[in-house]
C-alpha positions as CSV (number, residue, x, y, z in Angstrom):
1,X,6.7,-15.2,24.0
2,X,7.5,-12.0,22.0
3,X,4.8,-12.9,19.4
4,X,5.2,-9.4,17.3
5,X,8.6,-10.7,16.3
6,X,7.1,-14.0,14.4
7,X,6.2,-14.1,11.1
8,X,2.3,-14.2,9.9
9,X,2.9,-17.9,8.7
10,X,4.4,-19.0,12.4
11,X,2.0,-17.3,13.9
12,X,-1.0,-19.3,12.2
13,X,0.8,-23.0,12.2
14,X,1.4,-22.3,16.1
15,X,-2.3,-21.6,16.3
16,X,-3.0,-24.6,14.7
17,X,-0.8,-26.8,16.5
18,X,-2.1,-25.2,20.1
19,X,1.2,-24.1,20.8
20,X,-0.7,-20.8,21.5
21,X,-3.6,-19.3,21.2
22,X,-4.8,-16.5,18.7
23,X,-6.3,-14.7,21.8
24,X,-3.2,-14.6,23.8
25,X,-1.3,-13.6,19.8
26,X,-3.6,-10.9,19.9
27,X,-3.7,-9.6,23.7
28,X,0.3,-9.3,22.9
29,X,-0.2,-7.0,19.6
30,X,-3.0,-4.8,21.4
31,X,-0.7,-4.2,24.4
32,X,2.3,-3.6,22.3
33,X,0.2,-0.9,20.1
34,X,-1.2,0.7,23.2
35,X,2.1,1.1,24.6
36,X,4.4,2.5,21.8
37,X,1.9,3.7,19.0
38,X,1.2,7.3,21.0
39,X,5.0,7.5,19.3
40,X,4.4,7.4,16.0
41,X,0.1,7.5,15.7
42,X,0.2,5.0,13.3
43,X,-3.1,3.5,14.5
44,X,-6.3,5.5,14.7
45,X,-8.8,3.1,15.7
46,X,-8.8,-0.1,17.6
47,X,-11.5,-2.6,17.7
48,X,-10.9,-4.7,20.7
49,X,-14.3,-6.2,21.1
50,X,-14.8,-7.8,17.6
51,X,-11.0,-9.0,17.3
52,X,-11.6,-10.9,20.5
53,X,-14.5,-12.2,19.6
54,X,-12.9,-13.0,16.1
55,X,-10.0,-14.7,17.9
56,X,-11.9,-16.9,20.5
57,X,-14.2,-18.2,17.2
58,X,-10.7,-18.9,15.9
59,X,-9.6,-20.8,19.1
60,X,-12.6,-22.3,19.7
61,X,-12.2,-23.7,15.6
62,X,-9.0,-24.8,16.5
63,X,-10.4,-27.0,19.7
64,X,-12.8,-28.4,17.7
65,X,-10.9,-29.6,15.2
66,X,-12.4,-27.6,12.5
67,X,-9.9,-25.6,9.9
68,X,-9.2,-22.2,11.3
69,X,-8.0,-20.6,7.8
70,X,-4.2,-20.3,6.5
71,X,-3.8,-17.4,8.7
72,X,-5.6,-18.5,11.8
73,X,-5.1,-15.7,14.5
74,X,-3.0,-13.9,12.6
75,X,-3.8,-10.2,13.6
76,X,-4.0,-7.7,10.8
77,X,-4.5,-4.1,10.4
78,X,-6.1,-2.2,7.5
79,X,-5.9,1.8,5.9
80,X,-8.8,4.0,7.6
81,X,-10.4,3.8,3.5
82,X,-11.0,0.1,4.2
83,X,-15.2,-0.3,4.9
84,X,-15.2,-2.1,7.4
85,X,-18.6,-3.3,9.1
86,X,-19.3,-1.7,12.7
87,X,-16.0,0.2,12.6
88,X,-15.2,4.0,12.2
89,X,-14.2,4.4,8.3
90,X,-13.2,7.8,7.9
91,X,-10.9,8.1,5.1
92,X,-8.6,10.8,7.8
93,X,-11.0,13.3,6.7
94,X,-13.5,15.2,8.4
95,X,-16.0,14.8,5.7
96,X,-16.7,11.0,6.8
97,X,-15.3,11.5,10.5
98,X,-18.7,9.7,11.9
99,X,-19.3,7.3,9.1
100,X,-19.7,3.6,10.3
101,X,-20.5,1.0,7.1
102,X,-22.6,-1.8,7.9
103,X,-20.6,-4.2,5.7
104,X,-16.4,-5.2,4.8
105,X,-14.8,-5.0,2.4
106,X,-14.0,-8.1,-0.3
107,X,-10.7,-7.8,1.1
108,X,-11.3,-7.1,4.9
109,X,-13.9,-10.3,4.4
110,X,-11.8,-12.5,3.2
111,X,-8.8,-12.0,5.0
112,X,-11.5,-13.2,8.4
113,X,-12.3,-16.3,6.2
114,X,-9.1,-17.1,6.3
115,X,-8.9,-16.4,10.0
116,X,-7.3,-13.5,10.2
117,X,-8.1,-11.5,13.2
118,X,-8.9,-7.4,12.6
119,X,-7.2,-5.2,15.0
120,X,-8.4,-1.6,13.6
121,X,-7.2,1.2,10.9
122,X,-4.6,3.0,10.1
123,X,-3.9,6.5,9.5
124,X,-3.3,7.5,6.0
125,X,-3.1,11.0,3.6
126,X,-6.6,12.5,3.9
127,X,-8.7,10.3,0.9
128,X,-5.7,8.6,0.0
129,X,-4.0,12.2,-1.6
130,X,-0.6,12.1,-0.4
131,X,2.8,11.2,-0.4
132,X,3.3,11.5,3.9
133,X,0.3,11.1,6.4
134,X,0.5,14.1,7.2
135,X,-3.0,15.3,6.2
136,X,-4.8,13.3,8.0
137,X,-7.6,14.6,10.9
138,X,-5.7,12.4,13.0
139,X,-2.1,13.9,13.2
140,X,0.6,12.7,11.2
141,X,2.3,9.5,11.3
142,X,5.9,9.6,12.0
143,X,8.5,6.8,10.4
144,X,9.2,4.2,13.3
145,X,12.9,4.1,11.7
146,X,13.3,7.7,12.5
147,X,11.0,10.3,14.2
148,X,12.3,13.1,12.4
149,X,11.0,11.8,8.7
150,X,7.4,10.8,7.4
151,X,6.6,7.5,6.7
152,X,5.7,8.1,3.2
153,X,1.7,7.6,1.7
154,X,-0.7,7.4,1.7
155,X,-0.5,4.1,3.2
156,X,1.6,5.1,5.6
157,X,0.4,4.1,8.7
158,X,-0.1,0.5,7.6
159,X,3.8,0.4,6.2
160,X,4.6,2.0,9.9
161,X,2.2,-0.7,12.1
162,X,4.0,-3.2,10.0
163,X,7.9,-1.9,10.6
164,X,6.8,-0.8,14.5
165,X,5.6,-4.8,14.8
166,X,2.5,-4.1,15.9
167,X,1.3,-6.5,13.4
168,X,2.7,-9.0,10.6
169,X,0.1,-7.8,8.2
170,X,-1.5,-4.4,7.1
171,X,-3.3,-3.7,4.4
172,X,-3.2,-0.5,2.0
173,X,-4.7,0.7,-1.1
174,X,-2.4,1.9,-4.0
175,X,-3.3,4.5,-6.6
176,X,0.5,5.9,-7.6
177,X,2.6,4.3,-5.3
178,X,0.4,4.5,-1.7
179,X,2.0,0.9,-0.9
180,X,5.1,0.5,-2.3
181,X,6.4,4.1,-1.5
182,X,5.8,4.0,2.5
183,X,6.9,0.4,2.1
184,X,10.3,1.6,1.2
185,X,10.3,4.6,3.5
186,X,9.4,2.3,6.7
187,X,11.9,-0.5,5.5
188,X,8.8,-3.3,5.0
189,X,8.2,-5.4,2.1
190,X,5.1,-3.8,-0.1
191,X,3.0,-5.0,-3.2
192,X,0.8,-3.7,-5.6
193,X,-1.3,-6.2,-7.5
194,X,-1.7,-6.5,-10.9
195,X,-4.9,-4.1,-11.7
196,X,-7.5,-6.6,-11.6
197,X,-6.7,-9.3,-9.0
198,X,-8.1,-8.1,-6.0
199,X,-11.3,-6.6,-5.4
200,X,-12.0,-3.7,-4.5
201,X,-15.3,-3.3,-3.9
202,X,-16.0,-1.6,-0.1
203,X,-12.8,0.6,-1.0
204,X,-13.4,4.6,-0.8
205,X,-12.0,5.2,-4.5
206,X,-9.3,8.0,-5.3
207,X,-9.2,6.9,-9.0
208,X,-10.9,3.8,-9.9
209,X,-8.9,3.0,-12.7
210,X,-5.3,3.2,-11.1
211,X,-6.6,2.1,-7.3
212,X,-5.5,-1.3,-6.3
213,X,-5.4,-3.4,-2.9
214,X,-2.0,-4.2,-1.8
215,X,-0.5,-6.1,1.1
216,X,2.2,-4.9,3.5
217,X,4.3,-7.5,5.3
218,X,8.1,-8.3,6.7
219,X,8.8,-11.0,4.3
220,X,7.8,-12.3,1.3
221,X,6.2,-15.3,2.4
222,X,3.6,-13.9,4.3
223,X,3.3,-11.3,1.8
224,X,2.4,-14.9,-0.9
225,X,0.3,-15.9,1.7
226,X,-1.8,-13.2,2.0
227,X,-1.8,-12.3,-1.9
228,X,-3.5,-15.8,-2.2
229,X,-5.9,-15.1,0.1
230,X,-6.9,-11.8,-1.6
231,X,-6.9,-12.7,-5.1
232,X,-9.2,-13.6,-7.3
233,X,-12.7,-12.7,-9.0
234,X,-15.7,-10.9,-7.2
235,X,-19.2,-10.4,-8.6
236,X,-18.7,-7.1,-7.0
237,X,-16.6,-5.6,-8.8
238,X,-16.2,-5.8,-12.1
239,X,-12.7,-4.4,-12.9
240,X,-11.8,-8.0,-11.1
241,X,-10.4,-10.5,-13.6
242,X,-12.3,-14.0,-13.2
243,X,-9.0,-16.2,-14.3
244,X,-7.4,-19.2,-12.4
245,X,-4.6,-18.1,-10.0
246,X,-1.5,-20.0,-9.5
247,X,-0.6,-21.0,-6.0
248,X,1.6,-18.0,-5.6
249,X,3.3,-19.4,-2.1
250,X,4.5,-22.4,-4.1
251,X,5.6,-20.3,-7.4
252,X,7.0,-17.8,-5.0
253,X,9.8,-20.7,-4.3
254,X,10.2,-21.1,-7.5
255,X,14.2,-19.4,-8.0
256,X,14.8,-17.5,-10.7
257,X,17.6,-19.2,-12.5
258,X,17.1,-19.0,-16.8
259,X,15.0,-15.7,-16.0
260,X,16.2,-13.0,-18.0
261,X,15.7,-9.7,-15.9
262,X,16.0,-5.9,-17.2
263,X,17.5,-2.9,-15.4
264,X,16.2,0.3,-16.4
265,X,18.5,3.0,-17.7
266,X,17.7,6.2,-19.0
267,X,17.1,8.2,-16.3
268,X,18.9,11.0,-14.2
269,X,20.9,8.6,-11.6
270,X,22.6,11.7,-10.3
271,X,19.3,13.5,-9.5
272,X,18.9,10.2,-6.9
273,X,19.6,9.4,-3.8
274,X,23.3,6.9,-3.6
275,X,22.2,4.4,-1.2
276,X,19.5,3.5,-3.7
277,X,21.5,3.5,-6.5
278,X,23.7,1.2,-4.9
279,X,20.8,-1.0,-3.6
280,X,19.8,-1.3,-7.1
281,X,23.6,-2.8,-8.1
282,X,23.5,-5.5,-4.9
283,X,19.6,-6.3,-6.5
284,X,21.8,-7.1,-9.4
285,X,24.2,-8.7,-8.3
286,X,22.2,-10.9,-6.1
287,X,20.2,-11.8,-9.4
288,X,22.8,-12.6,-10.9
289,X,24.1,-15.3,-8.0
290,X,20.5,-16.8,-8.3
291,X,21.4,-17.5,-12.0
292,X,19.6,-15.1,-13.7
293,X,20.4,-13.3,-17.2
294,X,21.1,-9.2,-16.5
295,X,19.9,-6.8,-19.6
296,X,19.4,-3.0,-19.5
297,X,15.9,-1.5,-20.4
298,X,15.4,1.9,-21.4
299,X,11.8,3.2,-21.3
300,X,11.7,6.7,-22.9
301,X,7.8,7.3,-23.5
302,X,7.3,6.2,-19.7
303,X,10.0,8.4,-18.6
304,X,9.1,11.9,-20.2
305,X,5.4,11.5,-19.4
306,X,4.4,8.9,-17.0
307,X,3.9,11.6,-13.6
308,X,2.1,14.1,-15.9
309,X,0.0,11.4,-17.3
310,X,-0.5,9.9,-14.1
311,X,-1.9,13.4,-12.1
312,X,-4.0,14.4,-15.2
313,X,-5.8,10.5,-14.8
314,X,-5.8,10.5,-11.6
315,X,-7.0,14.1,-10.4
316,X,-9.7,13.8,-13.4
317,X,-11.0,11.1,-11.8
318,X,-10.9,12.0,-8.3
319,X,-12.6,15.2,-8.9
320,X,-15.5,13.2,-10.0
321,X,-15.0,9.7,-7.6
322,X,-15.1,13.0,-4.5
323,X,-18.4,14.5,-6.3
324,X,-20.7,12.8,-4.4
325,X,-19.2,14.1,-1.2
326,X,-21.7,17.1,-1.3
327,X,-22.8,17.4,2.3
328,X,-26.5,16.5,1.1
329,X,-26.2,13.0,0.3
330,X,-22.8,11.9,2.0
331,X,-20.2,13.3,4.3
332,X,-20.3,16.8,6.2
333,X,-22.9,18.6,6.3
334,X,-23.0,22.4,7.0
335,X,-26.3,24.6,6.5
336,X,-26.7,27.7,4.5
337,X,-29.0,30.2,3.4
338,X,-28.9,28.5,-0.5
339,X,-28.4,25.0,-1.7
340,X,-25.0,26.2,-3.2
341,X,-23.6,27.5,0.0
342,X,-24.9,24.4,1.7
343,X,-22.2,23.0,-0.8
344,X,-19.6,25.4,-0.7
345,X,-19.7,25.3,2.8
346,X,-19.8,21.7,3.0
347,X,-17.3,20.8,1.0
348,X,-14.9,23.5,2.5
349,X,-15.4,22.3,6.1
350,X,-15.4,18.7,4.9
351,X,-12.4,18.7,2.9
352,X,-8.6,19.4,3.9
353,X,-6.4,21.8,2.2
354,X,-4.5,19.2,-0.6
355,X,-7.7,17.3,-1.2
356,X,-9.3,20.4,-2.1
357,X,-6.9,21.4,-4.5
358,X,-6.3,18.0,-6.3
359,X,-10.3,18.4,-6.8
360,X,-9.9,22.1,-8.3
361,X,-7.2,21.2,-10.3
362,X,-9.0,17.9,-11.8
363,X,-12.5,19.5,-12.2
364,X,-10.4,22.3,-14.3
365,X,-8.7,19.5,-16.4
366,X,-12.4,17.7,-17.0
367,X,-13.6,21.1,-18.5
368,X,-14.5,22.2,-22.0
369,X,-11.2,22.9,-23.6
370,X,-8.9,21.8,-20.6
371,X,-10.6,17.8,-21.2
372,X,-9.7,18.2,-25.1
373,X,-6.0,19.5,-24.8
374,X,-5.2,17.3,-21.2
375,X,-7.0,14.8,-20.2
376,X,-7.8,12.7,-23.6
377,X,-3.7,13.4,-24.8
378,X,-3.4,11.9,-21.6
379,X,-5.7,8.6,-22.0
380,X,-3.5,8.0,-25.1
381,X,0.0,8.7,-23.9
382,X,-1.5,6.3,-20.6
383,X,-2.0,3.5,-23.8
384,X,1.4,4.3,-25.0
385,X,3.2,3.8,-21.4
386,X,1.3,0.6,-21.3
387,X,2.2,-0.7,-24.9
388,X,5.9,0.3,-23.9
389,X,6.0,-2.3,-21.0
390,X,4.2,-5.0,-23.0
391,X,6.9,-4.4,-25.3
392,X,9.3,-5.0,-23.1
393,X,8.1,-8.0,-21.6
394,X,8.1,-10.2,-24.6
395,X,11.9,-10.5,-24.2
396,X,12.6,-10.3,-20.6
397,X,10.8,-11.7,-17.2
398,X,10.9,-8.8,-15.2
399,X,12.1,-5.2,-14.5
400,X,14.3,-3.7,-11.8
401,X,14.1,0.2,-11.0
402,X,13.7,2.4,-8.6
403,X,10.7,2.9,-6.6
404,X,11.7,6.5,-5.2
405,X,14.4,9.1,-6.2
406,X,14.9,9.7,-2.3
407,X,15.5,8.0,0.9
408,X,12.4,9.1,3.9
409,X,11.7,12.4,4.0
410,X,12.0,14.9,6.1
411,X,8.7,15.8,8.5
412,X,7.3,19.4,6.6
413,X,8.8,18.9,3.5
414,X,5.1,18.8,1.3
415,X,4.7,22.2,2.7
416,X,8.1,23.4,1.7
417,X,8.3,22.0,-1.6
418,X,4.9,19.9,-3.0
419,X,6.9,20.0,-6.5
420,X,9.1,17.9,-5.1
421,X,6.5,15.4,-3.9
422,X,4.5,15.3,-6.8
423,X,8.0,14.1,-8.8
424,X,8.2,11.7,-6.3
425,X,5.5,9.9,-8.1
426,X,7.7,9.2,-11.3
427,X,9.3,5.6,-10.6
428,X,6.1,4.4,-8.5
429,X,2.8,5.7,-10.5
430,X,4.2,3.9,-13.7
431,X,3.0,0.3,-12.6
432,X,-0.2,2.0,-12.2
433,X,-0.4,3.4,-15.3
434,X,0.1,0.2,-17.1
435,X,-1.8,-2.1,-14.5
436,X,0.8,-3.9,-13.6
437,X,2.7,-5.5,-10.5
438,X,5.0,-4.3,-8.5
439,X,6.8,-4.8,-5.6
440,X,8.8,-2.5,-3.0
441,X,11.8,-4.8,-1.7
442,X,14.0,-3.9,0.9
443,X,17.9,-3.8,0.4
444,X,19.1,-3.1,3.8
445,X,19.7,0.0,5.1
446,X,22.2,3.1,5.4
447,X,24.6,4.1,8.7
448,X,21.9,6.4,9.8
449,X,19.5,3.7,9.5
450,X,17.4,4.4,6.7
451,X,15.8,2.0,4.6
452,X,16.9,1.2,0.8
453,X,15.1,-0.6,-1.5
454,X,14.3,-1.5,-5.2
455,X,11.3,-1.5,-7.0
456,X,10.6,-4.9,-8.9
457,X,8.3,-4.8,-11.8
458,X,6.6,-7.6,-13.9
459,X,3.8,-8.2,-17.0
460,X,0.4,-8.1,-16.2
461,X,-0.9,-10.7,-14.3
462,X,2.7,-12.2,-13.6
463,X,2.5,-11.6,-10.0
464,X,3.5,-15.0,-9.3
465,X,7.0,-14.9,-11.2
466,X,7.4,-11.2,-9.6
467,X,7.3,-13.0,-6.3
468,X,9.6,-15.3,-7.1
469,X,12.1,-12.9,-8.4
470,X,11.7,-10.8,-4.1
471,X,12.0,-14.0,-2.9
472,X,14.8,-14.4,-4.8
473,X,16.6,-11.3,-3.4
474,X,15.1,-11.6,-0.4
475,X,17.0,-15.3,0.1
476,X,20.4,-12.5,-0.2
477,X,19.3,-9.9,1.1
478,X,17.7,-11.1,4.6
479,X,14.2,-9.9,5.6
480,X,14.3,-6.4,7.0
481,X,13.9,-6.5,10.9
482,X,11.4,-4.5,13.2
483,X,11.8,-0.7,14.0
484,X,13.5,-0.4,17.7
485,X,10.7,1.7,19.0
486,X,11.4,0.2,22.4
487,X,14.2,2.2,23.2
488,X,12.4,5.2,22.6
489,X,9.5,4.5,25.2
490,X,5.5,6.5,24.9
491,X,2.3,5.3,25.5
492,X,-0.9,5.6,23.8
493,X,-3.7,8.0,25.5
């Protein structure tokens, strides 16, 4: 049985049915990791003694006749920021390269309540700063679709474990795009909550107030699955919205016909990539076979200032979130003759090259003068981006855009040209900005085989009728299918 080729969903109702086991489901997903991952090092730490023990409590639930959970031995991964209890968390970085937490995450914790079996971590952009996994301690991660590109980031080696089908399910945290960006780049389906309906408490924070959890799966059933598994309130973390969530598998069936759906406009088409342009006009299209109402949306505040606005939030923050990474209380430590160049030193050793200068760069914005003239404007024109969208919303359902200017790109290129990657940012930090949800889809892909896709966009706390409108598309456009890493042989050492 070629079990990496089923969906999360048939993989749990087989379990429950004993038409297999979630042991032998998992055996199947280590061996495939072990033998083609040394390809693309998408996976930096198994833990093959607690996911079988996880997976025989599973099958012994099953023999029992108790309920296993909705995804009962449905193996998952998660990004190395991820605390997870008894198991290397080390955010790529050297600072926390021996740190073990004693306790999971919400989201690790409740994805194993639901019977979902944890396989390991993934590698990801040191800290979550990144837009390639490439600076993590572990080696980059290289895009299962092609070897010669990145798989985007941060998340990137949960979007690539998904594509390679080493599991149905990864999980990745996303601050300006981490999800939805190597989501597109790896040719998976990607989703970032609204702000507020996961937890994400037992998360390493980049920027608390832009950071959400955000599932990474094939389809988007398994991708409603697991978002109602994840959702809803948490005594530990407060940011968490205590409302009642829908049944978002059930709304996410819903069709789309009578939805009236925008198109932005208003931005330099010619500056993009074609294939995405064009995957943006079948989104369309296929919209508009489902029965939906096609406006255009122009968004000019959000436009001019949204990846300025975003990297003076976001780097503010960090600089502060990473302040407690001094070598004294947590992460590397490195001696010296004062307590400042047990710091310096520290910090230096601890901390890669772009982490350290995002920190510089944010503790320079959250200084006298710098915080006046930067980072307040930028609290306010972060207000304004969000009173835009709310705008907008009162007349139309949801938004389609796109979630990057370029297809995957080329391995090197942050070195070459970290302009470039910062611009990136412009479609994909936006949702962040504003809290909202968003969706990476996948639209097929080019002759070369590269992945297109379309970002989907919806009002806060609408993630249900944003699911809808991928599944939708989806329906058209067919559920992307697993990277042919076979062909191309390795092992893992």
């Amino acid at each position: 049985m070629e079990f990496h080729k089923l969906s999360a969903l048939e993989i749990a109702e087989g379990v429950k049915k004993g038409s297999w086991t979630a042991s032998e489901v998992l055996s199947a997903h280590l061996d495939r990791i072990k033998k083609f991952d040394g390809q693309i090092n998408s996976v930096v730490t198994l833990s093959e003694e607690s996911a079988y023990s996880d997976a025989r409590e599973t099958d012994n639930a099953v023999s029992e006749g108790r309920d296993p959970g909705p995804l009962a031995g449905v193996p998952f991964l998660v990004k190395d920021n991820f605390c997870t209890d008894g198991i290397r968390t080390t955010c790529c970085s050297k600072m926390l390269s021996d740190w073990i937490p004693d306790y999971d995450a919400t989201a690790v914790k409740r994805m194993k309540d639901a019977g979902a079996v944890l396989m390991g971590k993934t590698n990801m952009d040191e800290f979550a700063m990144g837009s390639t996994t490439e600076s993590s301690i572990f080696g980059p991660t290289l895009n299962p679709r092609d070897f010669n590109r990145v798989p985007g980031g941060s998340s990137g080696g949960s979007a690539a474990a998904v594509a390679a089908g080493f599991c149905p399910i990864a999980l990745g945290s996303d601050t300006g795009g981490s999800v939805r960006q190597p989501s597109a780049f790896c040719g998976v389906q990607g989703m970032k909550p609204s702000y507020g309906q996961i937890s994400r408490y037992g998360i390493v924070a980049y920027a608390s107030s832009l950071d959400q959890v955000g599932p990474i799966t094939r389809n988007i059933a398994d991708m409603a699955a697991v978002l109602g598994v994840l959702a809803g309130p948490d005594p530990n973390d407060t940011t968490c919205d205590a409302y009642e969530r829908p049944s978002f598998s059930e709304t996410a069936s819903a069709g789309i016909k009578g939805k009236k759906i925008a198109v932005l406009t208003g931005y330099d088409a010619e500056s993009m990539d074609s294939p995405l342009i064009e995957a943006i006009e079948k989104a369309v299209e296929y919209c508009r076979s489902a029965g939906a109402e096609i406006v255009e949306a122009k968004l000019p505040i959000t436009m001019k200032h949204a990846v300025a606005c975003y990297y003076m939030v976001a780097l503010g923050d960090a600089s502060s979130k990473l302040a407690c990474f001094d070598g004294m209380r947590y992460g590397h430590h490195s001696d010296g003759r004062s307590l400042v160049e047990m710091y310096k030193r520290s910090r230096n050793q601890g901390f890669g090259k772009e982490v350290r200068k995002r920190i510089l760069i944010g503790t320079c914005i959250l200084t006298r003068g710098y915080y006046e003239n930067y980072y307040v404007p930028a609290t306010k024109v972060r207000q304004m981006i969000a009173d835009e969208y709310a705008e907008l919303f009162k007349g139309v359902d949801s938004l389609i855009c796109p979630i990057s200017p370029a297809l995957p790109y080329k391995k090197g290129l942050v070195e070459e040209d970290p302009v470039r990657m910062y611009l990136g940012d412009a479609f994909s930090s936006i949702a962040n900005l504003a809290g909202l949800p968003s969706i990476s889809l996948n639209l097929g892909f080019t002759e070369e085989g590269l992945p297109t896709n379309v970002q989907l966009m919806g009002p806060r706390f609408g993630d249900a009728g944003l699911l809808a409108l991928a599944h939708a598309i989806e329906n058209k456009a067919g559920s992307p299918p697993i990277a042919d890493i076979e062909k191309k042989g390795g092992c893992r050492e």
